[in-house]
N, C-alpha and C positions, 0 to 999 in steps of 0.2 A: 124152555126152561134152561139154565144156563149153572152148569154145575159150581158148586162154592169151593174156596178154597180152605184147607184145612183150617188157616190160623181162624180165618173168618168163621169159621165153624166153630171151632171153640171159643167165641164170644159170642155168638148164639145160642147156645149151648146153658149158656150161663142161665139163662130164661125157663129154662124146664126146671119143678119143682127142686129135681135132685142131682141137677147143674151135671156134669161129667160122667154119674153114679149111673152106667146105662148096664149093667148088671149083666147078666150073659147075651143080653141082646147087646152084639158090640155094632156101635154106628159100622156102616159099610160106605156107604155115599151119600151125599146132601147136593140138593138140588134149589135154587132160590127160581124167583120172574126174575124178567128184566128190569123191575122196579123196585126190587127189593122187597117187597111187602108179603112176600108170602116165601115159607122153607117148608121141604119136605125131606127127612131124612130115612133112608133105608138102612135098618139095620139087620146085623144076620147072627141067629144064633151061636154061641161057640162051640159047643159040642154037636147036634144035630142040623143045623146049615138054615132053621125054616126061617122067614124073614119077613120082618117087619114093615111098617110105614107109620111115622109118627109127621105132620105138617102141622104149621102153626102158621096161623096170617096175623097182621097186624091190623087190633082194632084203629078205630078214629084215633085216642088220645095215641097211638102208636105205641101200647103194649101188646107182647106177644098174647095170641091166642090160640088154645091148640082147639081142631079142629077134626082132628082126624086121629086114631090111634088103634092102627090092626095089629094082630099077629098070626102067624101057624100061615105065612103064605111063601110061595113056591117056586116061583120062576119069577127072575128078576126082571127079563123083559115088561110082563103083564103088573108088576110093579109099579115100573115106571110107568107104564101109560096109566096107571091108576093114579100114580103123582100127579101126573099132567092133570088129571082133572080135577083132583084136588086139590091143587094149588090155584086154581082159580081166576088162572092171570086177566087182569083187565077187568075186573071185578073191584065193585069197591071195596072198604076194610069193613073191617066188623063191626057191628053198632056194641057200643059200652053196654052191657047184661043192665038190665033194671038192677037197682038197689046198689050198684056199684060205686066208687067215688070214682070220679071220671077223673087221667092224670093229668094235672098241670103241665104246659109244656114247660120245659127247664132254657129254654131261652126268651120264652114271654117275660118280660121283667113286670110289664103290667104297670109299668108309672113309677116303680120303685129305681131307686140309684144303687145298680150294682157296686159292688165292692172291686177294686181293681186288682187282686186276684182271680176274681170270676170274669174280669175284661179280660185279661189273659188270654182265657182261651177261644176269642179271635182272631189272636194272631197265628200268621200262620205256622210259628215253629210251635204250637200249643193246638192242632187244628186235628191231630190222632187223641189227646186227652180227650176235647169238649164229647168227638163220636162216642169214645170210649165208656166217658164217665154217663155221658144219655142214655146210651145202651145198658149199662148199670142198674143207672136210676128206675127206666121203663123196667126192669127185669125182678126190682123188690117186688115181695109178693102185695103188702100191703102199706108202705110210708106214711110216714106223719103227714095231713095235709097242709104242715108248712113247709115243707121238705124239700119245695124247689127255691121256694123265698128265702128260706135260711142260706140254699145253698149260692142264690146269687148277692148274700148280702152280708152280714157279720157272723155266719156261724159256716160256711167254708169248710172250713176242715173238717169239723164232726159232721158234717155229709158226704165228704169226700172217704172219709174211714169206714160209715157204714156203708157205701158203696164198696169198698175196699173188702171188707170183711164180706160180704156176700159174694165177691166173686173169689176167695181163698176157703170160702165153706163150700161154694159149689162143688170149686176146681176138685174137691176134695171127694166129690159124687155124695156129701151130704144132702140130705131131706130141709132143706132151710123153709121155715113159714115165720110169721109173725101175728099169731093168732089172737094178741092178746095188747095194749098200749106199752105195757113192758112186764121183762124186758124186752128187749128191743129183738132178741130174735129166739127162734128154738130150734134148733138142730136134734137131726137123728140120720145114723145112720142104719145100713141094713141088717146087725144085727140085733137092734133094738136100743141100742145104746142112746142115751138121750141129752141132755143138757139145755139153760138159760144161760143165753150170754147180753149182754146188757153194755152197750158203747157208749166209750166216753172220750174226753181229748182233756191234756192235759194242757192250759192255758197258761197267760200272760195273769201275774198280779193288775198290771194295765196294759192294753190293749194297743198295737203296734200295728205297721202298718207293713206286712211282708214282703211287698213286692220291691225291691232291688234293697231291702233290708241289708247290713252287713251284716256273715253269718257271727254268731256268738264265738268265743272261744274257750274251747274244752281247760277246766280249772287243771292246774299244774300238781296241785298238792294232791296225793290221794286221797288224804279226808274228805278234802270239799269233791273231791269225783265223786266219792262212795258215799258222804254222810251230808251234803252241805244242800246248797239252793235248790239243784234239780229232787233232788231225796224227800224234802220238805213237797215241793209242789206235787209229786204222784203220792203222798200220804194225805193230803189233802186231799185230793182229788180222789183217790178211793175210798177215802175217809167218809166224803160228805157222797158216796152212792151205797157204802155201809151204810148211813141213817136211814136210808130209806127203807130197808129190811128186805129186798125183793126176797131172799129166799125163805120168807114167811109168809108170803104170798099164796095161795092155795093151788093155784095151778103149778107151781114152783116148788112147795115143799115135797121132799122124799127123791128132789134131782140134783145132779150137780151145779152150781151157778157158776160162772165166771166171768169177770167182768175183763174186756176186752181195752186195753188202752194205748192210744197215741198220744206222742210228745208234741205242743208245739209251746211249748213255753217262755222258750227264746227264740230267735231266729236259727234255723239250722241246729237247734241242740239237738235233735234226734239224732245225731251219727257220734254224740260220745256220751247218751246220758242213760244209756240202760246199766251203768257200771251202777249208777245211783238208786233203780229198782230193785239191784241185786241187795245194794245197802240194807234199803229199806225193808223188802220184803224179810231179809234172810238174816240179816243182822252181823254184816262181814264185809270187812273193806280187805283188796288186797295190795304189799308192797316188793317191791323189788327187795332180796337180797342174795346175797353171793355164796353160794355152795362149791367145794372144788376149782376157784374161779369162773364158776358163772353165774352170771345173774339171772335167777329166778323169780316167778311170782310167790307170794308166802302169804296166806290168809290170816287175817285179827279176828276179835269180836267188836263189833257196835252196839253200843248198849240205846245209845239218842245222838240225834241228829243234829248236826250243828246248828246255832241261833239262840235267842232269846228264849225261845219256848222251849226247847229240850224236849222235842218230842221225840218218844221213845220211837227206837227201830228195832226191826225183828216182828212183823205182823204175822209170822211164818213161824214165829218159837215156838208158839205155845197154840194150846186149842181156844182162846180168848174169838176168835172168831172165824170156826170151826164152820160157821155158815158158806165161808166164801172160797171155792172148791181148788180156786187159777185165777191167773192174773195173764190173760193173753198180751202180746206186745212186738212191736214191731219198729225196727230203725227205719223204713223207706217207706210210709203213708207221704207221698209228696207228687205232682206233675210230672216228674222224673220218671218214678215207677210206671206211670198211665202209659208215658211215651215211647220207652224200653219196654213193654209189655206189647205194645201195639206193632210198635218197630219190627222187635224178634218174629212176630206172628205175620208178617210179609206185608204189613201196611205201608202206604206209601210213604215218604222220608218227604220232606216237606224244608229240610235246612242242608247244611253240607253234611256236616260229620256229626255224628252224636257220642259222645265219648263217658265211659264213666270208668271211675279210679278209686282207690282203696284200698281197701284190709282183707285176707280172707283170714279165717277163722284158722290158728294154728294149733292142731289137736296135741301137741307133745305136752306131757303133763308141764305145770308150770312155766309153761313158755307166755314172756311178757308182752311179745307186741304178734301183730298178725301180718301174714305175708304181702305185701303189697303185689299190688296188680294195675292195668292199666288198658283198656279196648275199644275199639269201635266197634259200639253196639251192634252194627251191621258186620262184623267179619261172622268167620264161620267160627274164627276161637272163642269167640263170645256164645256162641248160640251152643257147641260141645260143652259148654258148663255145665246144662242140662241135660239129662237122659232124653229129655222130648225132640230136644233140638231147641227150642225158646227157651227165656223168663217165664219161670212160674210164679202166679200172684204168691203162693206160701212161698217163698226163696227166702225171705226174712221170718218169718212168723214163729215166734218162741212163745212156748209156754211154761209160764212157771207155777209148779205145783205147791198147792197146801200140803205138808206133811201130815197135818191134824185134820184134814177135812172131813165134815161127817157123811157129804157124799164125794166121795172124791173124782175126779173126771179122768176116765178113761183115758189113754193114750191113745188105743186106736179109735175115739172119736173123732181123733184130728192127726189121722196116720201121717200126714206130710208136712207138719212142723216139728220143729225141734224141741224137746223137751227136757225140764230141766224138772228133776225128781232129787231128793235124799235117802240114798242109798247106805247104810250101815254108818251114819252119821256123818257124810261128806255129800256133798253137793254132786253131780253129773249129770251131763248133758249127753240127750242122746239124741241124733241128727238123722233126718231122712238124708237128704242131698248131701252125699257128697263134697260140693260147692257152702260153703257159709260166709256167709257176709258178714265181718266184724262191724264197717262202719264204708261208705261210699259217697262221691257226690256224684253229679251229672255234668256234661259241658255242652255245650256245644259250638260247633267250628266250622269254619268255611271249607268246601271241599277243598280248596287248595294249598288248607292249612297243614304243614306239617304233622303228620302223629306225632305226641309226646308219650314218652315211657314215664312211668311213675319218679325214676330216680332224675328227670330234666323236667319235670313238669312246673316245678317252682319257678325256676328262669324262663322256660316255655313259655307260664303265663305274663311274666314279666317282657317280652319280647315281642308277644302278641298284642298286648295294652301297647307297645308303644308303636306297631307294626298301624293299629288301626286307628288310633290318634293322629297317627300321619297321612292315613287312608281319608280322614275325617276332614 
């Protein structure tokens, strides 16, 4: 048996009910075959030292199967030889349980015409996504039996998010199942605390073709930031998952619901349109003005959102629908994140340089814009952003609370996102990480391309377009 490495462990990891959530049994060591097909991890008490064995093999369709699960044992040596035989090696996998739905492989397309987003990830700078997002996929406890056909064909991204989302509920050592057609998932953690959260993507009025899209560009005017196009489509879109009433559901009613959403409305608008959920939800745009000579941010009221319909904003004033507990949301559901999560975790680098740039989050009250920044993925400055030493899947994940919710959702349901609550009638966010990502893209570059700093990176890319047009 040939010991796993950490990162590789925690995307393993993801596979157990309560993904991360290993309770006082803390993992000690993890042991895989040489085929990958079988893990055994030993974990060791924290207080009293006795130790565990938890192994899973992978059945045929190549979901984990746990096969093995002791505790109260004693000497690690006798441990391990007990892995060794548990794990099984050179055995075949496990037959699929009678009555189970066997899973589809997610690169069987089966006669269907991939979408060239989902071609993507054969290429080789996309080759840590495709493992990434498989291991995902196999790890939901129960998916929609279209679930791999959507995802290699028009619906992409709303399987890429509930992949997303399961492995930022794991990461979290939540209890994630899906015991029910919706909503889509049910989390619990270990002090009983419960919640529905129910995924959605916010789309295209018409439907575009992403891959080498140009990206959109962030509106100029604060209205149209906070009140205008992006504002209208996530009111829509949580609009039309209010009709359906989940939280009148019976398995549902007496918890909190929240409905879980990603942006892809435009090309790349996710890195400037959560100013537009704040709109909507909360009912408040903000602008620049000048106190003491400096320019500060200064909040308004929104009463409706720009356009022909005037639809009202502020879904968060009042108790009008008091059913819908949070509005989870995230700026990085994209390829990007798959590959910088895989990257940080010691997987192989597959291109030159992987670079990402942006905003961090600037905490001084009223302060307009966010700090810029600029890395390779791979330095070690990248990977100290986090306490773990990686990217963590929650590093973006904000939740915004109902003020009026009649069940309201716990914070520490989702201890490692950032949440945004109405404290004595002003808004505040409160951050696990240290690190916040205002907004980010991704690059990537030849190793022998120059690092760019955020403040050369305009020319940088201007110099590299014509560096490799000459290359060409």
């Amino acid at each position: 048996m040939i010991e796993v490495p950490l990162g590789r462990f925690d995307i393993y990891a993801l596979a157990l009910p309560r993904g991360h959530g290993f309770g006082d049994q803390i993992p000690h060591e993890a042991w895989e075959t040489g085929d990958g097909k079988a893990l055994a991890i030993i974990t060791r008490h924290a207080d009293h030292g006795d130790l565990g064995l938890v192994v899973m093999r992978r059945r045929t369709d190549g979901v984990w199967a746990t096969t093995c699960d002791l505790l109260g044992l004693e000497h690690l040596d006798a441990v391990r030889d007990r892995a060794r035989i548990e794990l099984r090696e050179g055995e075949p996998p496990q037959q699929v349980p009678p009555g189970i739905q066997r899973r589809t492989a997610l690169y069987d397309v089966e006669g269907r015409e991939p979408s060239e987003i989902f071609r993507m990830l054969t290429a080789k700078s996309h080759r840590n996504v495709a493992w990434l997002l498989n291991q995902l996929y196999l790890s939901l406890p129960r998916p929609d039996r279209n679930w791999a056909a959507d995802c290699q064909t028009g619906n992409f991204h709303t399987r890429l998010w509930e992949a997303q989302l399961l492995a930022s509920f794991r990461e979290q050592g939540l209890l994630l199942t899906q015991p029910m057609e919706s909503p889509d998932f049910r989390i619990e953690n270990r002090k009983g605390g419960t919640a529905w959260v129910e995924a959605v993507t916010a789309n295209p009025q018409e439907r575009f073709e992403p891959v080498g899209a140009m990206p959109s560009i962030q509106p100029e005017e604060n209205e149209e930031l906070f009140s205008g196009t992006a504002a209208l489509r996530f009111a829509k879109t949580i609009g039309s998952k209010l009709q359906r009433r989940y939280a009148e559901m019976d398995h549902v009613a007496g918890h909190p619901f929240a409905i879980a959403m990603a942006d892809f409305h435009a090309p790349g608008s996710m890195v400037w349109s959560r100013e537009a959920l704040l709109g909507y939800l909360y009912g408040f745009g903000a602008e620049p003005i000048e106190i003491n000579g400096k320019r500060v941010a200064a909040g308004y009221e929104v009463k409706r959102l720009l356009g022909p319909s005037k639809f009202p904003a502020g879904l968060f004033r009042n108790d009008a629908h008091a059913e819908l507990s949070a509005v989870i949301f995230t700026n990085a559901c994209a390829l990007s994140k798959f590959n910088r999560v895989a990257l940080t975790r010691g997987m192989q680098s597959h291109v030159g340089r992987y670079v990402r740039y942006g905003r961090f989050y600037d905490r001084k009250p009223g302060a307009l814009e966010g700090i810029p920044f600029c890395f390779d993925v791979l330095s070690d400055d990248y990977r100290a952003l986090w306490p773990q030493g990686w990217e963590p899947w929650c590093a973006e994940l904000e939740v915004f609370h109902n003020p009026f919710a009649r069940h309201p959702l716990p914070t520490e349901l989702l201890p490692e996102a950032s949440h945004w609550l109405e404290v004595d009638g002003a808004m505040d966010c409160r951050h696990y990480y240290d690190t916040g990502i205002l907004w980010s893209r991704s690059l990537i570059i030849a190793a022998d391309d120059p690092m760019p700093t955020y403040e050369t990176l305009p020319a940088w890319l201007e110099d590299l377009a014509r560096r490799r047009a000459a290359r060409e």
